[in-house]
C-alpha positions, 0 to 999 in steps of 0.5 A: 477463486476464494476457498479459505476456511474460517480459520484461514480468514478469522480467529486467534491468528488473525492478529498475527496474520496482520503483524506478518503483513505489516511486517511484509509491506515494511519489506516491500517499501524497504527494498521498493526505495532504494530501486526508486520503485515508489512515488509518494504523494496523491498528486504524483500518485495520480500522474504515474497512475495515469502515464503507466498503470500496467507498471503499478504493483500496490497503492497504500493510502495512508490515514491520519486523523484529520477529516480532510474532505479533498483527501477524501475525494482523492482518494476515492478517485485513486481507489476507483482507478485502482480497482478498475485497473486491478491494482492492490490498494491497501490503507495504512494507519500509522502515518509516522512509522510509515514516514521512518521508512520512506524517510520523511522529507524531501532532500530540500527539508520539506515534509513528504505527502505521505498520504498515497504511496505507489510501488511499481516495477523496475524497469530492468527485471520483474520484480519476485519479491516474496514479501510483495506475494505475501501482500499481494495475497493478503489483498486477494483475500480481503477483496474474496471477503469484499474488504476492498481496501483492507486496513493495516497498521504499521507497527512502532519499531 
């Protein structure tokens, strides 16, 4: 169901609207980390999408400025999968600021692909993050304005 008014959807508080996502999903990957709640990469994406995607909360595919066309197709594969398994996707610019928060490289040295990152579920409870919520409405709305996979970007700190 999809009643907002203009306001609510557009204006002069749109851009801090945006901010207050941003804000939110920093939250979200920040407390997902640490509880081993996200899988980063478009291939280990893929395989936990396909073992377990009732356990999938948001997918953040995450754009850079290179026009890699296999990205491409991948990600057009996951965002499919995505909506029809009803999974929040959401694109997220600013590859580097979304790096400082996962941390950037795997315990050997090596960069992370940084390209697709998963949130779920822990096992042990339901997870009632107010930040989620706030991410999770932010794409309902979108979708209410066919914004199927809205764009935030991730502000410097």
């Amino acid at each position: 169901m999809c009643n907002m008014t203009f306001e609510e959807t557009g204006g002069d508080n749109s851009s801090e609207r945006m901010e207050s996502v941003a804000k939110a999903l920093e939250e979200v990957l920040s407390s997902a980390l640490p509880q081993g709640c996200t899988t980063v990469g478009v291939y280990e994406a893929a395989k936990s999408l396909n073992a377990d995607p009732d356990n999938v909360v948001l997918c953040l595919l995450a754009t850079d400025d290179e026009e890699d066309v296999a990205l491409q197709i991948h990600f057009t594969l996951i965002q499919a999968f995505c909506c029809e398994n009803d999974i929040n996707i959401l694109r997220v610019s600013n590859m580097r600021r979304l790096a400082e928060i996962l941390g950037g490289v795997k315990p050997g040295g090596e960069p992370m692909d940084l390209h697709c990152v998963l949130v779920t579920n822990p096992q042990s409870s339901l997870w009632k993050d107010p930040a989620l919520s706030k991410v999770t409405r932010f794409c309902r709305e979108s979708r209410c304005l066919d914004q199927w996979v809205p764009v935030i970007n991730l502000p410097d700190r």
